[in-house]
Every structure is written in C-alpha cells, then in structure tokens.
C-alpha positions, 0 to 999 in steps of 0.5 A, spaced: 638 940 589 637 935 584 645 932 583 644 932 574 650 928 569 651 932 563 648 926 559 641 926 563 640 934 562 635 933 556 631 927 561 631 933 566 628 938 560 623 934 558 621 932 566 621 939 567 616 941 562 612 935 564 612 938 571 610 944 569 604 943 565 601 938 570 601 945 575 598 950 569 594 945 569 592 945 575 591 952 576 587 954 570 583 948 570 584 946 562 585 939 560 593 939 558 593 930 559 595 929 552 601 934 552 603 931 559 603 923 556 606 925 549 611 928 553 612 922 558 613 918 552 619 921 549 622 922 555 622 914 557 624 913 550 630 918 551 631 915 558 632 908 555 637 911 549 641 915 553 642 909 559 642 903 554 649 906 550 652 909 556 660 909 556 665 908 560 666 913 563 659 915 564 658 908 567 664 910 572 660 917 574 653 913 575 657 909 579 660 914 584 653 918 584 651 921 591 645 919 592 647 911 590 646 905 595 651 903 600 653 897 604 648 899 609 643 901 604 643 893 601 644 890 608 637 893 611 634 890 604 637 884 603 638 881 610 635 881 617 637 881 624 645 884 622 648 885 628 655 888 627 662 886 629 667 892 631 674 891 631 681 888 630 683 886 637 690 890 634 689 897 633 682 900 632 675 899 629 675 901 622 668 905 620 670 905 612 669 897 612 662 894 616 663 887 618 657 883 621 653 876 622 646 876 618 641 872 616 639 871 608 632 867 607 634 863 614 640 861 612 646 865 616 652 868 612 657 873 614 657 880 610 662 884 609 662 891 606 665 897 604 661 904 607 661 911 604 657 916 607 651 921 604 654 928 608 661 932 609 662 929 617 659 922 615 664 921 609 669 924 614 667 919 619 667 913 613 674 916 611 670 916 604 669 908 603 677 908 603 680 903 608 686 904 613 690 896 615 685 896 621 680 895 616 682 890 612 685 886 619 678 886 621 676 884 615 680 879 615 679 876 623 671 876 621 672 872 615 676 866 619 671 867 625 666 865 618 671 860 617 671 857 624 663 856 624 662 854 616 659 860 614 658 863 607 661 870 606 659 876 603 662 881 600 660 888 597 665 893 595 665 900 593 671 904 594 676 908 590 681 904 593 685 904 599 687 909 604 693 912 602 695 916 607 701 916 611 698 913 618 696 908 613 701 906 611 705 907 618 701 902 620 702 897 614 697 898 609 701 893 603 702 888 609 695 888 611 693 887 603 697 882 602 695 878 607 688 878 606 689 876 598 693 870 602 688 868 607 682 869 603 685 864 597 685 859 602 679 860 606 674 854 607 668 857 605 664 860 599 665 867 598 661 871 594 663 879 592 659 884 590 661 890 586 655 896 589 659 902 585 667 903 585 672 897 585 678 900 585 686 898 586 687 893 591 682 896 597 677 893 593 681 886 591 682 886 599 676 883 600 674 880 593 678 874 592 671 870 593 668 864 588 664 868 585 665 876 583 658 879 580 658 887 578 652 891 578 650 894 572 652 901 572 660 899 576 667 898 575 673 894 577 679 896 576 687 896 578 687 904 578 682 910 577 681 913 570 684 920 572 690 915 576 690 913 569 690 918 565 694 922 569 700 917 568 700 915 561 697 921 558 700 926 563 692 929 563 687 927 568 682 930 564 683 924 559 679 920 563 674 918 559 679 915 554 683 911 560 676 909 562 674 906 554 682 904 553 681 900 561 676 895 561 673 896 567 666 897 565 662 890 567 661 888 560 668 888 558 669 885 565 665 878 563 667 877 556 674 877 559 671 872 565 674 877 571 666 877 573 661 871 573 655 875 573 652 882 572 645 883 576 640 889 572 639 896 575 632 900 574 633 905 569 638 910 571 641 906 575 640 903 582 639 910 586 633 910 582 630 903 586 634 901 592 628 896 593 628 893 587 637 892 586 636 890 592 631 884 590 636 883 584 641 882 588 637 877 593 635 872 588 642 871 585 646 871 591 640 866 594 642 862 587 649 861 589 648 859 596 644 854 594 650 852 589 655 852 594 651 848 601 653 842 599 659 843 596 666 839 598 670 844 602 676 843 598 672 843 591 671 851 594 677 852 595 680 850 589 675 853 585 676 859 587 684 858 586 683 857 578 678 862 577 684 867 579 690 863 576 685 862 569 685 871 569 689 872 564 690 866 559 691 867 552 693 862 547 698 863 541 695 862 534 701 861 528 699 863 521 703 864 515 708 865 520 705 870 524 704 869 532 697 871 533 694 873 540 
C-alpha cells in the first residue's frame, strides 16, 4: 500500500487519472496521448507547488516517511568495500548504530550512522533507530580507532532521539552522551555529519559534533520532537505543527541561523523517490569536503570545530533611542 500525506493527496489524484487513462487506452484501442500529457503536466506543476512550499511540519513528516533511505541504504550508494565493526568491548553490539570502515573514491573513512528498519521485526531488531549507551560507546571506540590511524569520520544521523527506557539508563545513557560530546571535540580528524531524516535530542548530537554538519533537504534537527514540544508548552501534542514552525528545526532555518554548513538537494518529493540520485548528491559534497580537509593541520581541525559550537548562539546588542535591541 502506497504510504500518502494529506498534502500529496491531489498528486495522487491526477496520477490515478493519468494511470487509468493509459489502460482505457489500452483496452479500447483509442488515442487518449493528449489527455494523458496534459494531465502529466498539471500534475508536475502541482507536484513542484506542493513540495517547494512545504511547512515545518510537512518537512518532518517527509523526514520520518517509511519508504525513505536509511544509513545503509546510502552506504551501498556511496562507499565500497564497507566492512562493519560490531561492539563496545563493554556490554553489547548495539544494532541501532552501524559503525564501520569504507572506501569513498579511494580515499579511506570511518562511517558511522544510525539504522531504522523497513518492517515491525527489523525496527524492533533496530530499536527503531534509537540508541541504547551501548551504541554511543561503540560509536565512540570507532571514532578513536579512526583517530588512531588518521582517518575522516562520517556521520549519518537519523534518529527521534535516544532510547529512553530504563535498561538505558541503568546502563548509564546520560554519561555515555556526555562523553561522546567530550571525546568528539577533541578528536584529530574531520568529521562530517549528515543529517538522513530525524535529528533528534541528544541521540543525534551524540555523534554530531563534527566540522562540518550538512542536512538533506527534507530533515530536521532539533533538541526535542514537535509532539515533545508541543505537549510541553501547549500541553497538546496535536499542536505539533505549530511547535515545528515556532522550532527552527527545518534545514532553512538551521542555515540562516549557522547550526548547519550546508543543505544537499532531493529529487522532487523527497529522497525516497531516487535513492540513486540523493546518494550522488551527498557523494560530491562529501568528496568536496575531504578534499578540503586532506591537508589541513590536525590542531587547525580541532579548533575549527571548537568555534564552530562556541559560535551557535551569538548574538549582538544594538542601542537605539535608549532601546536594546537584539
């Protein structure tokens, strides 16, 4: 079954109509071409109205759509020869986070990543992309083996946050984050963070304190989820369109306000529409960046990416007819 937002319901329509025009014309032989090519241009015309004015929130629901491309569905695009490595030599092999060597145009990185699954037992498997201490430690333990051998990171995030539950934080989820946002500011390599889908709280700042932090189109980053908002302040998760608007959590936003570096294009729709092609996008601007870094003084990456986070958050004070304005 086709998975339909409420604002793609007219695209489906006019497809519908397109589809069974082709097959009347099929079946009683008439010439219906002109009908059907009129109708696929109005529906393109729609298609690009709908998707170049999207909210907030109909940004988030993209991002969180079933069918759209996961850590693994990108690192069979982007990488060869990915030989994962498994465990935190403490308490387990987390499957919510995939952690691993590749090669990217004979140059090789590290790639680290949250993974959700497709079906019920794949996302129980996953845990539903949210990551118990576990995770994050092997997260870690990966990054200082690149480290170690002078290799680039990088990063796809796409989760709704961090597990919640208690076995994690019995286990110790707060410390586990904490040290990876410790470690990963000082580490000696460039990281690169691509935010795939969902950005969420602290699971996805866990392995986000890179050099650079890049979103594709149709993603968000934020400290909590619109619903979360939304049912804080409002006390009404349904106001989560609102919260979204009010957030800033939308790639747009994100840039003006240079938490992100850069926003890598979609096909029309969105990126589960061409995996293929996202997968090229995000090839050439991570090629770009490596090529920036190759060179680059270890201590001159580290300090870079030390402002770049004390930088979030400026902002200056403007006196004006004895008014401060922000």
């Amino acid at each position: 079954m086709e998975y339909t937002f409420d604002f793609e319901v007219p695209i489906l329509e006019i497809t519908k109509r397109i589809t069974d025009l082709k097959i009347s014309s099929k079946d009683t032989n008439v010439d219906l071409s002109d009908q059907i090519k009129d109708l696929e241009k109005t529906r393109d015309k729609l298609k690009h109205k709908i998707y170049s004015s999207l909210s907030p929130w109909q940004k988030v629901q993209i991002a969180r759509h079933p069918k759209r491309p996961y850590t693994l569905d990108y690192i069979n695009f982007i990488f060869e020869d990915f030989v994962e490595l498994h465990g935190d030599r403490v308490f387990g092999d987390d499957k919510a986070i995939l952690c691993g060597i590749a090669i990217i145009d004979n140059k090789c990185v590290v790639v680290i990543g949250h993974q959700k699954g497709r079906i019920l037992e794949e996302n129980i498997h996953r845990n539903f992309g949210m990551a118990h201490p576990e995770g994050y430690r092997k997260a870690l333990r990966i990054m200082k083996f690149a480290e170690k051998f002078n290799k680039p990171i990088i990063t796809f995030i796409d989760t709704p946050g961090a597990y919640p539950g208690i076995s994690a934080e019995e286990r110790g989820q707060a410390e586990a984050i904490a040290k990876n946002l410790r470690d990963m500011s000082c580490l000696k390599v460039p990281i690169i963070s691509i935010i795939i889908g969902e950005g969420g709280s602290g699971g996805a700042l866990a392995i986000g304190v890179s050099n650079k932090i890049l979103c594709l189109e149709n993603s968000y980053y934020s400290v909590i989820s619109p619903e979360g908002c939304a049912a804080i302040l409002f006390r009404d998760s349904s106001k989560a369109p609102e919260a979204a608007k009010a957030m800033k959590l939308v790639p747009k936003d994100l840039l003006n306000l240079k938490i992100i570096d850069e926003i890598i294009k979609e096909p029309l729709g969105g990126a589960h529409y061409d995996v293929e092609k996202t997968s090229l996008n995000i090839k050439i601007v991570l090629n770009n960046y490596l090529n920036e870094y190759k060179n680059m003084d270890m201590k001159k990456i580290v300090d870079e990416r030390y402002l770049k986070f004390r930088n979030i958050g400026i902002y200056k004070e403007k006196v004006e007819s004895g008014k401060k304005i922000l």
